[in-house]
N, C-alpha and C positions, 0 to 999 in steps of 0.2 A: 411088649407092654406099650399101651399108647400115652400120650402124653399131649396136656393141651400146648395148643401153639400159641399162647403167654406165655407157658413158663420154657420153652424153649426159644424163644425170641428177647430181644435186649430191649426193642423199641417194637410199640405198634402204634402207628398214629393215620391220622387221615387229615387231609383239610380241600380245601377246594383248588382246581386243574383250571380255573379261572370261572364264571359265572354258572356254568352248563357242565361240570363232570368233578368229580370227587378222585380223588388220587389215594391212595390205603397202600404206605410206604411200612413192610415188613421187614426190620433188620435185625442182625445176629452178630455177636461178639467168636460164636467158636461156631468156625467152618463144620465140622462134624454137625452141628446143628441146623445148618444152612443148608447141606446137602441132606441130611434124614429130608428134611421138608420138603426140598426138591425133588429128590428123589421118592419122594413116597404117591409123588400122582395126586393127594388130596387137594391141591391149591390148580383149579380149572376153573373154565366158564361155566360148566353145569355148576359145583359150588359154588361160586360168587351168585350165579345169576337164583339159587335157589336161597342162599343166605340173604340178599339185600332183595327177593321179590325181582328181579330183572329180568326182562328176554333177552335172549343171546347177543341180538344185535344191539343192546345197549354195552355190553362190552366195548372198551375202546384197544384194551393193553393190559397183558400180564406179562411180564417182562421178571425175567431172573438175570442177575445181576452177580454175575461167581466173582466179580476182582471185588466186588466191593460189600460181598455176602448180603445182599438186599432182596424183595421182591417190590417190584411197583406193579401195581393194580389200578387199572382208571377206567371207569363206566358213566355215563352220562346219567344227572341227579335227574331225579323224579320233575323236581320241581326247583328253577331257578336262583340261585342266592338271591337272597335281599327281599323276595316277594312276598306279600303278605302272608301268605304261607308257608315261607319257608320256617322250620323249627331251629335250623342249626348253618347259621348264616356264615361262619365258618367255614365248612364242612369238618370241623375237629373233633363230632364226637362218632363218626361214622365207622371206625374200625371195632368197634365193642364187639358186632356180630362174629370176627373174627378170632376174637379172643376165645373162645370155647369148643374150636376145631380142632378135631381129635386127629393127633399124628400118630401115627403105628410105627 
């Protein structure tokens, strides 16, 4: 049975890695649940970079985190904090896409 990675995660959040990249900190209260999501292969650069629209080499860092049950995810933002374009000056509301990833 699969299950989104909301509802197995405690925290999902995102904000900005400083001006140029978005950080999407995944954390977990119960290891069993840390490890399903690690272990199940869904959380790579093909998914990041097809969830947020990315090429590969915007990837910076998917980084699993076993002492401290986390994943950090950092990819270089489209478009610059603060610029007139930017929508989410922040980057806090960036992790939504990952909220609906289906873990097996």
């Amino acid at each position: 049975m699969a299950d989104k990675l909301v509802d197995l995660a405690k925290m999902l959040r995102s904000k900005n890695s400083g001006p140029f990249m978005i950080t999407l900190d995944v954390l977990f209260t119960r290891k069993e649940a840390y490890e399903r999501v690690k272990n199940s292969g869904v959380i790579t650069e093909e998914t990041i970079c097809a969830l947020y629209n990315l090429d590969k080499k915007d990837i910076v860092c998917i980084v699993f985190f076993d002492n401290a049950q986390g994943i950090k995810i950092t990819f270089n933002r489209n478009i610059s904090s603060g610029t007139s374009l930017d929508r989410d000056v922040y980057g806090a509301q960036q992790h939504a896409p990952l909220m609906e990833l289906m873990i097996p």
